[in-house]
C-alpha positions in Angstrom: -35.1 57.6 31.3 -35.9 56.3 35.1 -34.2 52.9 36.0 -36.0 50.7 38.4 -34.9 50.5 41.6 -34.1 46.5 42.5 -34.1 47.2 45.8 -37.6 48.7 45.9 -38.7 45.8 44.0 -37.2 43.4 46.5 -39.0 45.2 49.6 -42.6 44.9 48.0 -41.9 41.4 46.8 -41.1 40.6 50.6 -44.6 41.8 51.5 -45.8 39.8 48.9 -44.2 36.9 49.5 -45.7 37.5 53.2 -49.3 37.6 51.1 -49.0 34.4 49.7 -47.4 32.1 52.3 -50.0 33.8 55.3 -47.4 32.8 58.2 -44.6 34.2 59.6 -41.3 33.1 57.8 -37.7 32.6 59.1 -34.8 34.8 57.1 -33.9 31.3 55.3 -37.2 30.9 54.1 -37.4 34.6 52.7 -34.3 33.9 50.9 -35.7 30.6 49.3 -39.0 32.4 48.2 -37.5 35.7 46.5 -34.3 33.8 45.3 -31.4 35.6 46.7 -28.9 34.7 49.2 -29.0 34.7 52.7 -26.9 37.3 53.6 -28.7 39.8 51.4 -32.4 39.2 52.7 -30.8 39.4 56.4 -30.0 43.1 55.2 -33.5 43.7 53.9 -35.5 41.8 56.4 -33.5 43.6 59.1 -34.2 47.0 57.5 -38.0 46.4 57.3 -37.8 45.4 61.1 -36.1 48.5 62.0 -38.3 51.2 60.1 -41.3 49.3 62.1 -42.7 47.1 58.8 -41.6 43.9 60.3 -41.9 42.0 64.1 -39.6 39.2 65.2 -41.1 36.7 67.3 -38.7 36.3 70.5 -38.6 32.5 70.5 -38.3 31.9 67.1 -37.4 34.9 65.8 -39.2 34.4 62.5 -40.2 37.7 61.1 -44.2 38.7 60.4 -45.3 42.1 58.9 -46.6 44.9 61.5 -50.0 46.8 61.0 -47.7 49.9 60.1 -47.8 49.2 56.2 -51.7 49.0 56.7 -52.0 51.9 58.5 -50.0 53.8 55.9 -52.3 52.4 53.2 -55.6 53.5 55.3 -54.3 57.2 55.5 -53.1 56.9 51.8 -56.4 55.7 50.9 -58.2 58.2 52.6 -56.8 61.1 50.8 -57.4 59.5 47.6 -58.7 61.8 45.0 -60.9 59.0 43.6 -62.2 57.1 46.6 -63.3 61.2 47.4 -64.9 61.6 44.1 -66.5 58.4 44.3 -68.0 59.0 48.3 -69.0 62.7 47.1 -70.8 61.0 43.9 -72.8 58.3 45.9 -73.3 60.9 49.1 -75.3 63.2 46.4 -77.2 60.5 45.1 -78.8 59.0 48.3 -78.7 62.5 49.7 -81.3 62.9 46.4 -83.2 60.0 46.4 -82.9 58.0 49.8 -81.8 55.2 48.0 -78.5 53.1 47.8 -75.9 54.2 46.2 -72.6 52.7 44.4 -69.9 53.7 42.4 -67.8 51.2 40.6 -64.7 50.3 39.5 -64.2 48.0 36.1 -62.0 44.7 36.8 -61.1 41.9 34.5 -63.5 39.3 35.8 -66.1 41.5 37.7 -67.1 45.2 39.3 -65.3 46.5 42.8 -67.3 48.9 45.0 -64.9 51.8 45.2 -67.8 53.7 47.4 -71.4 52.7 48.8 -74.0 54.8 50.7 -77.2 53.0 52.2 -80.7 54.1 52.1 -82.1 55.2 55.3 -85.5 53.9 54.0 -86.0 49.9 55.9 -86.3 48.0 52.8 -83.1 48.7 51.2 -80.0 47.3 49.1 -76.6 46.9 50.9 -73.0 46.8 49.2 -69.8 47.2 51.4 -66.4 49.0 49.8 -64.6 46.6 48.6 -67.1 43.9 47.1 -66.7 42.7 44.1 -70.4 42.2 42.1 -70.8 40.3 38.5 -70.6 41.9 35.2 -73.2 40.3 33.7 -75.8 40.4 36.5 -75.1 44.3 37.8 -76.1 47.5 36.2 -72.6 48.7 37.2 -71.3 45.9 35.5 -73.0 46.5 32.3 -72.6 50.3 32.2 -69.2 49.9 31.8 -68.9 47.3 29.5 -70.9 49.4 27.4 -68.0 51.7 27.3 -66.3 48.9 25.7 -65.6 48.7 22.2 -68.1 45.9 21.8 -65.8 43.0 20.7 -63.6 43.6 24.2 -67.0 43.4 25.7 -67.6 40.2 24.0 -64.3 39.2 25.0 -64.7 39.7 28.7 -68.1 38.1 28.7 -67.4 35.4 27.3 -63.8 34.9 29.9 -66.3 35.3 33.1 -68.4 32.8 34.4 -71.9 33.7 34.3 -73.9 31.6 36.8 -78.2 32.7 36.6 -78.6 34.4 40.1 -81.9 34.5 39.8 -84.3 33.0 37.6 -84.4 36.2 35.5 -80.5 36.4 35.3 -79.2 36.6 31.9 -76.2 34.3 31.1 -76.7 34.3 27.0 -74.1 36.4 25.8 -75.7 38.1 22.6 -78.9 38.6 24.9 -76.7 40.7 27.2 -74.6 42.4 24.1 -78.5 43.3 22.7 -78.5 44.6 26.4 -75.6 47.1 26.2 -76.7 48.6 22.7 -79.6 49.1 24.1 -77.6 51.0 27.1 -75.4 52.4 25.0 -78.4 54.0 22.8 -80.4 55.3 25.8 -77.6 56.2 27.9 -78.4 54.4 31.1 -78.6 50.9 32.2 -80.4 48.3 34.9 -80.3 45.0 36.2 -83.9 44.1 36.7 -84.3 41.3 39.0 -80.8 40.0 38.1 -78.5 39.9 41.0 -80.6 40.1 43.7 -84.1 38.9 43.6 -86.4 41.8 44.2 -83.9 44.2 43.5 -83.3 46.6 40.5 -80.5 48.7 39.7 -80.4 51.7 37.5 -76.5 53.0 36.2 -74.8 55.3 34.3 -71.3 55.6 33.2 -68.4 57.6 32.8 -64.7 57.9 32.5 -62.1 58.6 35.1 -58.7 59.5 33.6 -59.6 57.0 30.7 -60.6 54.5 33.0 -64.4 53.2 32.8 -66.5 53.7 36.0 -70.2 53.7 37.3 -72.6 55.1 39.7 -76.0 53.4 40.3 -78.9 53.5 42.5 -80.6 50.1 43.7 -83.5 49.0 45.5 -86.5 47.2 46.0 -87.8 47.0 42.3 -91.4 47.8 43.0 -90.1 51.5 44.6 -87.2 51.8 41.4 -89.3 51.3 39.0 -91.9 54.2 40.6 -89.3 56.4 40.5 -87.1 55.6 37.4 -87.3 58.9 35.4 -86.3 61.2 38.9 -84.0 58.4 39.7 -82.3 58.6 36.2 -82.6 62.3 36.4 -80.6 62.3 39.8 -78.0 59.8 38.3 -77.0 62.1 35.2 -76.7 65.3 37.3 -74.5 63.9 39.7 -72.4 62.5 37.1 -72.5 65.9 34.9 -71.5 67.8 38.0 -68.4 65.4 39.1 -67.6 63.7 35.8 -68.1 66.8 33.4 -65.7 65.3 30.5 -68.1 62.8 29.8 
């Protein structure tokens, strides 16, 4: 059976430690914050500064992570199976429509854009990677608590605050479970109006390894709702084509 490694566990607690604190920290201070003696995180911190992790100030020779654990993340990152599964899905669907496109990632408390491309068209909807949008007022959001069995839907609802965005945001939670059966029985759901004004989103969902996920299309709602049947049309064949299982 594998062991874990304490070492390991020390290193990425350092970098976590560096996380929470947000300044650079003298080798006492390290050892005060992950509880070990001084000695020991002298051998770790001087083992992160020599493989290029860590700096050391001259003067006060207080230690501060380097942009090398960063960089390694951006390369790591960019070879991601799913962040290219997720640009390929959303590339399709503008490349289709001309609309915006986003695929989402389910949290506790909320969505994550794993991958956004913009319309090219001047009225348009912009999300950057990395935002996090609300459950209750997205179409990502709902899509995949729809996947939910409903009473961890409930649950997650009811743990989220649920502020009205605009006027026609829904915050009642058995109006937005009435919402996902409806989703769940037609396959596809929308935010009309809900977290943007003016703006409508269309989604569907799917599973990744197990793991609930979303693309949509959003826009102004006057040109979504002209072109909802091609735009739920262009949704499901995307998702068909990368997300066959589902």
């Amino acid at each position: 059976m594998p062991i874990k490694i304490p070492a390991v566990s020390r290193a990425m607690a350092v970098f976590e430690a560096f996380a929470r604190e947000k300044r650079d920290l003298s080798n006492s201070d390290m050892a005060r914050l992950l509880s070990v003696a001084d000695s020991s995180c002298s051998d770790l911190l001087h083992t992160l500064h020599s493989l290029g992790y860590l700096m050391r100030t001259s003067r006060t020779r207080r230690f501060y992570p380097t942009g090398r654990l960063l960089e390694t993340a951006r390369q790591i990152a960019g070879t991601d199976p799913l962040s290219r599964l997720a640009q390929e899905a959303v590339g399709r669907l503008t490349e289709a429509t001309n609309e915006s496109a986003f695929f989402g990632l389910l949290e506790p408390l909320a969505v994550r854009v794993a991958a956004a491309a913009q319309s090219r068209l001047p009225l348009r909807y912009i999300l950057d990677v990395g935002e996090r949008v609300a459950l209750h007022a997205s179409a990502l959001g709902k899509a995949m608590l729809g996947m939910l069995p409903e009473e961890e839907a409930r649950a997650r609802l009811d743990a989220i605050r649920r502020p009205a965005v605009t006027p026609n945001t829904v915050v009642d939670v058995e109006q937005l479970m009435a919402q996902l059966a409806r989703g769940r029985e037609q396959g596809w759901y929308e935010a009309h109006d809900e977290g943007t004004a003016g703006v409508t989103a269309l989604a569907v969902p799917a599973r990744l390894d197990d793991r609930p996920v979303a693309i949509s299309l959003a826009g102004p709602t006057e040109r979504i709702e002209r072109h909802r049947e091609p735009y739920l049309a262009a949704l499901r064949e995307v998702r068909d084509a990368l997300l066959p299982d589902n």
